[in-house]
N, C-alpha and C positions, 0 to 999 in steps of 0.2 A: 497203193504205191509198192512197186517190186523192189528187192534186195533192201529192204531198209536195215538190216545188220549192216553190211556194204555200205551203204549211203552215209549212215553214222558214225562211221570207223575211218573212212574218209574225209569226213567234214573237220573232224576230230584231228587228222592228221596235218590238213589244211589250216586249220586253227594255230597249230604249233609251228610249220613253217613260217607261216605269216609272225609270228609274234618273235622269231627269230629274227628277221629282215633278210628273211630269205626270198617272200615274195611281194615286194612293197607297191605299192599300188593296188593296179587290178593283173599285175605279172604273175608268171607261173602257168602250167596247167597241170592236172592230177588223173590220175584215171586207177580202176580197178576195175581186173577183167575178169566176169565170171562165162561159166559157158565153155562148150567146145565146138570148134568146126562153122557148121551153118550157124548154130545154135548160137556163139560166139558175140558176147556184148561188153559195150564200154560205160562201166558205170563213171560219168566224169564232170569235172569243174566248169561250168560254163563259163564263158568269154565275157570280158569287160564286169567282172563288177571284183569289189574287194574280195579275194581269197578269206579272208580273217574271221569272216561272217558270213559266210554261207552254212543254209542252214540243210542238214539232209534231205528233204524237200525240194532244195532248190538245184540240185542234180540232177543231172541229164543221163539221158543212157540210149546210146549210139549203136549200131549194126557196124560191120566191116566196111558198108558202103557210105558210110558216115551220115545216113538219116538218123534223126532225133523219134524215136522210138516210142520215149516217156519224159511227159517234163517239155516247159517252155521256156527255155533258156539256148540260148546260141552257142554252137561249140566251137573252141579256137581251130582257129585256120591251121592249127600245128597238130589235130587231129590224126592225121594221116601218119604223123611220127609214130604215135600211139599204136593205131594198127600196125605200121612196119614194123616195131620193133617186139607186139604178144608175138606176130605170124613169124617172125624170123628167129628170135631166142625163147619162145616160149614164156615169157612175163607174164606174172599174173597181176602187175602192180607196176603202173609206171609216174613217175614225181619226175616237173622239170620247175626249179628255183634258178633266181638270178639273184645270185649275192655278188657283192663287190667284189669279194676278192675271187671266185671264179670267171666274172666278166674281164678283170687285171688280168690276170693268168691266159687267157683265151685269147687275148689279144694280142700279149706278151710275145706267146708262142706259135702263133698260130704256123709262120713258116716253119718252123720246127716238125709240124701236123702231129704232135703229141707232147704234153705236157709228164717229166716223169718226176714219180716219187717213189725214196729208196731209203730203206735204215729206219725208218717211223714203224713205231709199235702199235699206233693205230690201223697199220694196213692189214691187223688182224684183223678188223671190220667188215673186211671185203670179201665177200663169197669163201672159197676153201683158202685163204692164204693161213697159213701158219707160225710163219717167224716174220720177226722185224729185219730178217736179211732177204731182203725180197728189193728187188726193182719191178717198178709197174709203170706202164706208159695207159695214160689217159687219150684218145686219137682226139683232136682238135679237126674242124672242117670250119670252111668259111658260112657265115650267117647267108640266110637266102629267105626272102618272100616267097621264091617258088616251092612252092611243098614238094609233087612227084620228082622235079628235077634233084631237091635237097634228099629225097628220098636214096635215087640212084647217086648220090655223089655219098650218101654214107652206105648202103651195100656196097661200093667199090673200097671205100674204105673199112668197111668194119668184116666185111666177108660174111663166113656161115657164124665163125664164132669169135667174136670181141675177145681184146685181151682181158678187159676189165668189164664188169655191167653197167658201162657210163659212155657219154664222149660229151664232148664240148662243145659248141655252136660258138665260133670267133663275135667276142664281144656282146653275148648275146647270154647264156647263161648254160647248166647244166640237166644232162638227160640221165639221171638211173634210173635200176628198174631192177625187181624179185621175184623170189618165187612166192611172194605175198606180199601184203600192203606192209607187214610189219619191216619185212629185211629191206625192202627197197626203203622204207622211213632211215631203216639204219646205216645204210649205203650213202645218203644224204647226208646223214648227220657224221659221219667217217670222212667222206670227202671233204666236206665244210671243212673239218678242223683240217685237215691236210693241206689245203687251201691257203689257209690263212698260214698257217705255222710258217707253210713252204714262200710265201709273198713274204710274210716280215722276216725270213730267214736272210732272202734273197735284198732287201731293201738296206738288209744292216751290211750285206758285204761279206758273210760267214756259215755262207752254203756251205753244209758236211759231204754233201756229194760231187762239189769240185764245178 
């Protein structure tokens, strides 16, 4: 079995989504990208079974052209997100969860095509930000079955370099990603509580940012 550090460190982070109701069902997918170039693999979450228990074993590991490499397990159709977004930002770690209060939010605003949060002390979490007087827009796109097509509708929207290392899928759930399995966990776990604060902020009527 190849990368099994990778594989384990993965399941492990998998485990923790999951027991959050970050990925309830058999929702979500994960990946971790070792490799460079040709060379370039997706060690990732297979399709349709519970997140919460997969065991390192049970991971897949995908080429750019999205064949199954190692391991027999099906990879999600949401794949190709995967690929777009190591080959475009450089990721070496990408998590997509679907909590409640990001699929609210997603939905919320989707005409908006960004979701923002501003004055929060956790948007220290977020790659180099360093004060809590920061405004940040999250890009929102509509949900789509079609992969390439959803593909090109977030390059027009996200360009070479994102505001934030996240965007949103309308009604559908959230995409970050690091420069390791660890900061993209903590990019997750940063936006969640953002998330939420920002939905029950708004639900009582006493948004700080107007």
């Amino acid at each position: 079995m190849n990368f099994p550090r990778e594989r384990t460190a993965l399941a492990e982070v998998m485990a923790f989504l999951f027991s959050k109701g970050w990925a309830p069902g058999t929702g979500g997918n994960f990946s971790i990208v070792v490799g460079e170039g040709a060379d370039r693999r997706w060690v990732m979450s297979p399709s349709g079974i519970e997140k919460g228990s997969v065991a390192p074993s049970d991971l897949i590991v995908l080429d750019r052209e999205l064949n199954v490499i190692e391991g027999t397990g099906k990879p999600s159709a949401e794949a190709l997100l995967h690929v777009y977004i190591a080959e475009s930002f450089g990721a070496r770690s990408i998590l997509h969860v679907h909590s409640v209060w990001n699929t609210l939010l997603s939905r919320r605003f989707l005409k908006d095509g960004h979701l923002y949060l501003e004055g929060y002390e956790m948007l220290k979490v977020i790659g180099s930000i360093k004060t809590h007087e920061t405004r940040i827009a999250v890009p929102i796109v509509p949900n789509s079955q079609d992969m390439p097509s959803l593909v090109e509708t977030l390059k027009a929207k996200l360009g070479d370099e994102p505001p934030v290392p996240a965007f949103l899928l309308a009604g559908h759930g959230l995409y970050t990603w690091g420069d390791s399995l660890a900061e993209a966990k903590r990019h997750v776990e940063g936006l969640e509580f953002l998330f939420e604060v920002e939905a029950r902020e708004q639900s009582w009527g006493t948004h700080a940012g107007g």
